[in-house]
N, C-alpha and C positions, 0 to 999 in steps of 0.2 A: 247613506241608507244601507242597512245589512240586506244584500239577498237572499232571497228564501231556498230551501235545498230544498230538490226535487224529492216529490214522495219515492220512498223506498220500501220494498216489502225484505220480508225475514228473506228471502230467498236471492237478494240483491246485495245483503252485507256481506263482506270481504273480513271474516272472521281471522284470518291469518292475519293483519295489515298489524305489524309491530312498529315503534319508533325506537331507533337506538338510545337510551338513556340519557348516555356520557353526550350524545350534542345536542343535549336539551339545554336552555341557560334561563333557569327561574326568573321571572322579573318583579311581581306583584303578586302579591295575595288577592283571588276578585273576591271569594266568601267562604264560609265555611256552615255546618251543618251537623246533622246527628251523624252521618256516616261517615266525614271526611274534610276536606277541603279542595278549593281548587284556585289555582293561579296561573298566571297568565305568564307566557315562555315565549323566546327564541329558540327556530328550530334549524340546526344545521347552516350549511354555508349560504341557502337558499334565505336563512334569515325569515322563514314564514315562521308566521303568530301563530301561537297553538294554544288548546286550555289543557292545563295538564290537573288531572282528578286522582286526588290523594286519598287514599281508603284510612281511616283510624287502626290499628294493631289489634284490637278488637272485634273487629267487621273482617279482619282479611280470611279467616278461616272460613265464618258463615258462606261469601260470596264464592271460594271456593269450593264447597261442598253444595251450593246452589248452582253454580256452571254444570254442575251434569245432566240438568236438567233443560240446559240449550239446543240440545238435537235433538228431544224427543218429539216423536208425533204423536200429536195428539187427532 
């Protein structure tokens, strides 16, 4: 049974949290979609399960020129 993550507000996400690329190790396609795909990975020597979400070459510029819109207050 998956457990559920605790509620998180805007103010609780950890916007720096990168993963290093190079110790990702693709394993499965789980779906894809209009903007992208995502598949399912090994990550690092920890070997945890991770979804890794692929944007299309066409979508990467929109969501970058949309991120400046992440800190504003509104």
């Amino acid at each position: 049974m998956l457990a559920m993550a605790a509620y998180q507000t805007v103010d609780d996400i950890n916007d720096d949290f990168n993963l290093d690329r190079d110790k990702l190790a693709l394993v499965r396609l789980l779906g894809t979609g209009n903007f992208g795909q995502v598949s399912k990975a090994i990550y690092g020597a920890s070997h945890s399960e991770v979804a890794v979400k692929s944007l299309k070459g066409k979508y990467l510029d929109l969501f970058q020129r949309m991120s400046v819109f992440n800190n504003d207050v509104i």
